[in-house]
N, C-alpha and C positions, 0 to 999 in steps of 0.2 A: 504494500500500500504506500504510497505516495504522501508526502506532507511538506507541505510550504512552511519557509522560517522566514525572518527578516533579519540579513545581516552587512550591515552598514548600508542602510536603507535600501538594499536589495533585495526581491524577493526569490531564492534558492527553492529551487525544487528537491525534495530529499528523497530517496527511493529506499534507502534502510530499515522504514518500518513494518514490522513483523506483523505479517497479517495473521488473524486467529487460527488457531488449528483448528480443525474439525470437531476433536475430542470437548475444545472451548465452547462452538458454537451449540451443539450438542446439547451440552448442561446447559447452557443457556440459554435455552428452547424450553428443554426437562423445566428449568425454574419458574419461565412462564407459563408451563403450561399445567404444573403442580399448584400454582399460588395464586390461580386464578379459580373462585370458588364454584362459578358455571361448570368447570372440569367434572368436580367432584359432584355436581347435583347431576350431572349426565351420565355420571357414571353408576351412581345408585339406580336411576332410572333406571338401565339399562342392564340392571340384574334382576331389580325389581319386576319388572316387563319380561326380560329372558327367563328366571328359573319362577316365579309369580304366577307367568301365565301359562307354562308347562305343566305345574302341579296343578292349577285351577284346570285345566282341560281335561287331563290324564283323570282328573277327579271326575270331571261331569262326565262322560264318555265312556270311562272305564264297563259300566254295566253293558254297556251299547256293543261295545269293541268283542267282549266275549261273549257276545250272543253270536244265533246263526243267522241274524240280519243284517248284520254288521259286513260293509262294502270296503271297509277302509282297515289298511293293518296300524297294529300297534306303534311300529316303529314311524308310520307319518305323526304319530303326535307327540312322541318322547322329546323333541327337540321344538315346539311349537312356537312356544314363545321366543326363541330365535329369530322367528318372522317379522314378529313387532319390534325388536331388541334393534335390529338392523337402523330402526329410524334415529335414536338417539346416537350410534356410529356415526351417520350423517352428518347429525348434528355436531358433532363433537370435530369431525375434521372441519367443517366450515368454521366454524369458531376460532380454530388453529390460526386460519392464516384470513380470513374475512376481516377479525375481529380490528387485526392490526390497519388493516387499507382502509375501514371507517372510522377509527380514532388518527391516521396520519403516522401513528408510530413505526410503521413499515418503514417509514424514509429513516428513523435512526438506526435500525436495523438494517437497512443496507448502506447505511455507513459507517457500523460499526465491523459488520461486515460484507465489503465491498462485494467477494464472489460471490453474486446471486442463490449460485447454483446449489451451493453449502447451505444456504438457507432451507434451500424446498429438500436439499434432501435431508438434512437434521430435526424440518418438521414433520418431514414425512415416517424417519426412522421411530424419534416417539409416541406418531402416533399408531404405527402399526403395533409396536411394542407394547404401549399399554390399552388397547382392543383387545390383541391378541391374548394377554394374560387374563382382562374381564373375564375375554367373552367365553372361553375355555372353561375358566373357571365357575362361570353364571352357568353351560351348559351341563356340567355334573352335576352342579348343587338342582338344575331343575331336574335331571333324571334320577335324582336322588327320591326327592319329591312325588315324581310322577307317579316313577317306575314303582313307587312304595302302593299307589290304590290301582295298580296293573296286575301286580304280585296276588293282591286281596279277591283279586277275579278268577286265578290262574294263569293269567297273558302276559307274567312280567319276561325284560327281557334284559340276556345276560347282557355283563358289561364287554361284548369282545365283539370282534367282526366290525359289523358296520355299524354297529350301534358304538362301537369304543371312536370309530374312526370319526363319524357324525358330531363325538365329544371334541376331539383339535379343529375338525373341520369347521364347524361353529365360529371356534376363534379365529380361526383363519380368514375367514369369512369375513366378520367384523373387522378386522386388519384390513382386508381387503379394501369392503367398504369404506373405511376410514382414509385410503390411500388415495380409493378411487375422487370423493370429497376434495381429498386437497388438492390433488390438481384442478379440479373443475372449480376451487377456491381461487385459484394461484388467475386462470384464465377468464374469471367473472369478476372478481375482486368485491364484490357484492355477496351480505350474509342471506339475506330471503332469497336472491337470485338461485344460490346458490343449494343451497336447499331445497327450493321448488322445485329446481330443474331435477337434482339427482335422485330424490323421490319419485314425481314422475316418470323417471325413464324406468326406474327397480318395479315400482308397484304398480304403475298403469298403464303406463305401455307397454311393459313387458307381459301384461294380458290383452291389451287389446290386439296385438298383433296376434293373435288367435283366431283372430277375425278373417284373417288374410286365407284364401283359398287356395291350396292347392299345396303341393310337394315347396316352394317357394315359402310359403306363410309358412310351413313348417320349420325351416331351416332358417329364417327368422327369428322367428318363435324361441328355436333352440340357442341362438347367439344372442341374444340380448344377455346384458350386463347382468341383470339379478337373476334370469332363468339358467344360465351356465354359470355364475358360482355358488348360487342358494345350493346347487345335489349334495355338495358334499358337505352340507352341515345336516344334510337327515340321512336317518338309517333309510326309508322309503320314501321316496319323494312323492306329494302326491300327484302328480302330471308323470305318466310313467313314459312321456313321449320327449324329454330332455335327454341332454348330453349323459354318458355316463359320469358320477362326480367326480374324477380327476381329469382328466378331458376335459368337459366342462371348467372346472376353476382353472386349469391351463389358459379355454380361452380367454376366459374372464383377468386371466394375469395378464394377458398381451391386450384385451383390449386399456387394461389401467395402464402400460409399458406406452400405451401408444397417445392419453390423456398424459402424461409424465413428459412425456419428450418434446412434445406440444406448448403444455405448459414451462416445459423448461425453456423454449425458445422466447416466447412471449416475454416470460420474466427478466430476461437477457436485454432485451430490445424496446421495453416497454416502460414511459418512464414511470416510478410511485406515484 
């Protein structure tokens, strides 16, 4: 980083100063993004909601699930509230990086550090980090729950296979989500924009394009953003017509690789 002195009323350009490391910018991302108490109210939510509305479902259902009228298997709803959990992730990467471009603080931040780039990826590494540990964590504590009035039916189900794998995937997922947010943060710089838009595209037009006729609407259908990485946070998905779930969150990883790169131009070229 570069810094002007004044010496015998001249002004010197100095190029010796130490731009931050990574390890710097880092923790101080982690610090705002710990000490800001919206964090931590989103983050309750979003256990609340994830393991909450798992156990509440697993509850009402459970009679349903082990009768012979029952259309839907147990493991679509061991993970349910996952579905909802997903919106406060949203919320949560928008805030990352929205929060700064409507208070103006963005501009001290990228002058304290100049490389753009460090920024978007030091917000992006926290927040996939603490999603990731939530959201993992909220999908045990609800299979904990669920699986407990599944058991009481007969239908409970082990912790192994797809239902173990449905527990990382979960958090994975939420990470995802949360990565996917900050770039569409980084390239909207607006916090409702921002939100609006990435909800909509997860929860409503990733159904409405169902709508779409033919072999076409199907492969649609399949590629959208929350339809290809939602498989692998459930043991059975209920659309049995998606990606398998690592395929699926593959493509769902290339399509956030391809908002990341996007946004990382943007950021580069685009003044605060």
């Amino acid at each position: 980083m570069s810094a002007s002195v004044m010496e015998s009323g001249t002004v010197v350009e100095r190029t010796d100063v130490a731009r931050p490391s990574f390890a710097a910018v880092l923790r101080a991302e982690w610090l705002k993004l710990r000490s800001v108490r919206s964090t931590w109210w989103t983050l309750v939510t979003t256990f609340v909601l994830g393991a909450g509305l798992t156990t509440l479902i697993c509850w009402g259902n459970a009679d349903w699930l082990a009768s012979s009228e029952a259309d839907e298997s147990p493991g679509s709803f061991i993970t349910w509230g996952m579905m909802i959990a997903q919106i406060t992730a949203v919320v949560l990467g928008a805030l990352v990086v929205t929060t700064e471009y409507g208070t103006g603080m963005i501009r001290t931040t990228f002058a304290a550090v100049p490389s753009r780039g460090r920024v978007l990826a030091a917000k992006s590494v926290v927040v996939v980090a603490l999603l990731g540990v939530v959201g993992t964590v909220t999908a045990f504590v609800g299979y904990a729950g669920g699986n407990f009035f599944l058991d009481r039916e007969g239908i409970g189900l082990s912790l192994s296979g797809d239902v173990l794998r449905s527990m990382y995937g979960s958090g994975l997922y939420l990470a995802g989500i949360g990565l996917f947010t900050v770039a569409v943060g980084f390239l909207m710089r607006h916090t409702a924009g921002t939100i609006s838009s990435v909800l909509a595209l997860m929860l409503i037009l990733g159904n409405m394009v169902n709508l779409i006729p033919g072999a076409f609407g199907e492969w649609v259908t399949k590629l959208m953003p929350g339809n290809a990485g939602s498989g692998i946070s459930t043991p059975v998905s209920f659309n049995p017509n998606l990606l398998d779930p690592w395929v699926g969150f593959a493509v769902f990883c290339a399509e956030t690789a391809v908002l990341l790169a996007a946004a990382y131009v943007v950021v580069k070229r685009r003044d605060a």
